[in-house]
C-alpha positions in Angstrom: -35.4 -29.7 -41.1 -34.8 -29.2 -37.3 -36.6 -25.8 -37.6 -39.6 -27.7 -38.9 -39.9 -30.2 -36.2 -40.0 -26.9 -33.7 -41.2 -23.8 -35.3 -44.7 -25.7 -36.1 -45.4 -27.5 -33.3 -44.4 -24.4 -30.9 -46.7 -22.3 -32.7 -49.5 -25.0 -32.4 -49.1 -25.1 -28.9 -49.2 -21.7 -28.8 -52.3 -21.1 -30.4 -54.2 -24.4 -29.2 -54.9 -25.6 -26.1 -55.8 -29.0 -26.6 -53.1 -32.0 -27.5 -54.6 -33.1 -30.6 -55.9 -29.8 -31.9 -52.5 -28.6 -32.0 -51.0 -31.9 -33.4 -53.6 -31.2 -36.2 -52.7 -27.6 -36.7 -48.6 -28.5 -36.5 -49.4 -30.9 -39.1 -51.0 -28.2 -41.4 -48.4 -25.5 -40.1 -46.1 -27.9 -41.5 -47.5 -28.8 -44.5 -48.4 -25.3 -45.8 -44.8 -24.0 -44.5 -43.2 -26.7 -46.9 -45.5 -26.0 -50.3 -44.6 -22.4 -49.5 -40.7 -23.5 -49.2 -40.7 -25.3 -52.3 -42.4 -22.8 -54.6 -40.4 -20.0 -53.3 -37.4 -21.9 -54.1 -38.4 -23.1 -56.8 -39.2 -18.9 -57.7 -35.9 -17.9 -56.7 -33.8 -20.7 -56.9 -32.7 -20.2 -52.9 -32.6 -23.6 -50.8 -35.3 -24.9 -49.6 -34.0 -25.4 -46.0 -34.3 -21.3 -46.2 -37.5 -20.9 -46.4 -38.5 -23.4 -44.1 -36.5 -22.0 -41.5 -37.8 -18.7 -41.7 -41.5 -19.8 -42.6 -41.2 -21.9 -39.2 -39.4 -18.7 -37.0 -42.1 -16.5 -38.7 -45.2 -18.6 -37.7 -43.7 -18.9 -34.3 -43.5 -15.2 -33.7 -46.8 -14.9 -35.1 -48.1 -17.2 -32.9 -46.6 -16.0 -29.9 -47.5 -12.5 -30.5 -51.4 -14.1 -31.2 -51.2 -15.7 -28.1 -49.7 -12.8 -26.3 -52.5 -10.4 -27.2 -55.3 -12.9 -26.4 -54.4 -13.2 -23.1 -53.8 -9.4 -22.5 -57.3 -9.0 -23.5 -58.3 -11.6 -21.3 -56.5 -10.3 -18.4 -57.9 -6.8 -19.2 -61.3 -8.4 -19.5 -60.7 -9.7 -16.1 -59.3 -6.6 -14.8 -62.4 -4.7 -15.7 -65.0 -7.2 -14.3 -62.8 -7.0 -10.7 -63.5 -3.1 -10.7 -66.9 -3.7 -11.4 -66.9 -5.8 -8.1 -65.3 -3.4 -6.2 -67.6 -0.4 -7.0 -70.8 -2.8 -6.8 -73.6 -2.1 -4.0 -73.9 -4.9 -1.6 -77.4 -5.9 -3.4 -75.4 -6.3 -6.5 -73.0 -8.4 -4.8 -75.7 -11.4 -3.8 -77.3 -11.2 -6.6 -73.7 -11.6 -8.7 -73.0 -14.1 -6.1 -75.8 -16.1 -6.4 
């Protein structure tokens, strides 16, 4: 149950940046990764503590990889609006300034 108490709240950090949104979301995390834990054991008659370790490491690395992309397209974003700025007239840069 150790992967439970990590793999949901790291991907709820990950993908929230506010404390309580992501204690709400690791609580949800959580939930679904259990009820999807029990009915695949119950399907395949594996242990539960299987699934939930790989539910949790797969919702991390999805997370992660969310996470990752989102800020690359911020940074891109960001990147783009600086070589705007650099090819701008000095008109353009008062009025962007101001």
């Amino acid at each position: 149950m150790f992967s439970l108490m990590v793999g949901a709240p790291g991907a709820a950090q990950a993908l929230s940046g506010k404390p309580f949104g992501a204690l709400a979301l690791s609580v949800a995390i959580s939930v679904a990764i259990v009820w999807v834990a029990i009915a695949a054991s119950y399907a395949t008659d594996w242990p539960i503590g299987f699934f939930v370790g790989v539910l949790g490491a797969a919702f991390y690395v999805a997370a992660r990889a969310l996470a990752g992309w989102r800020r690359s397209r911020v940074g891109r974003a960001v990147s783009a609006g600086d070589a705007r700025a650099a090819h701008a007239t000095p008109s353009e840069m008062s009025v962007a300034e101001a």
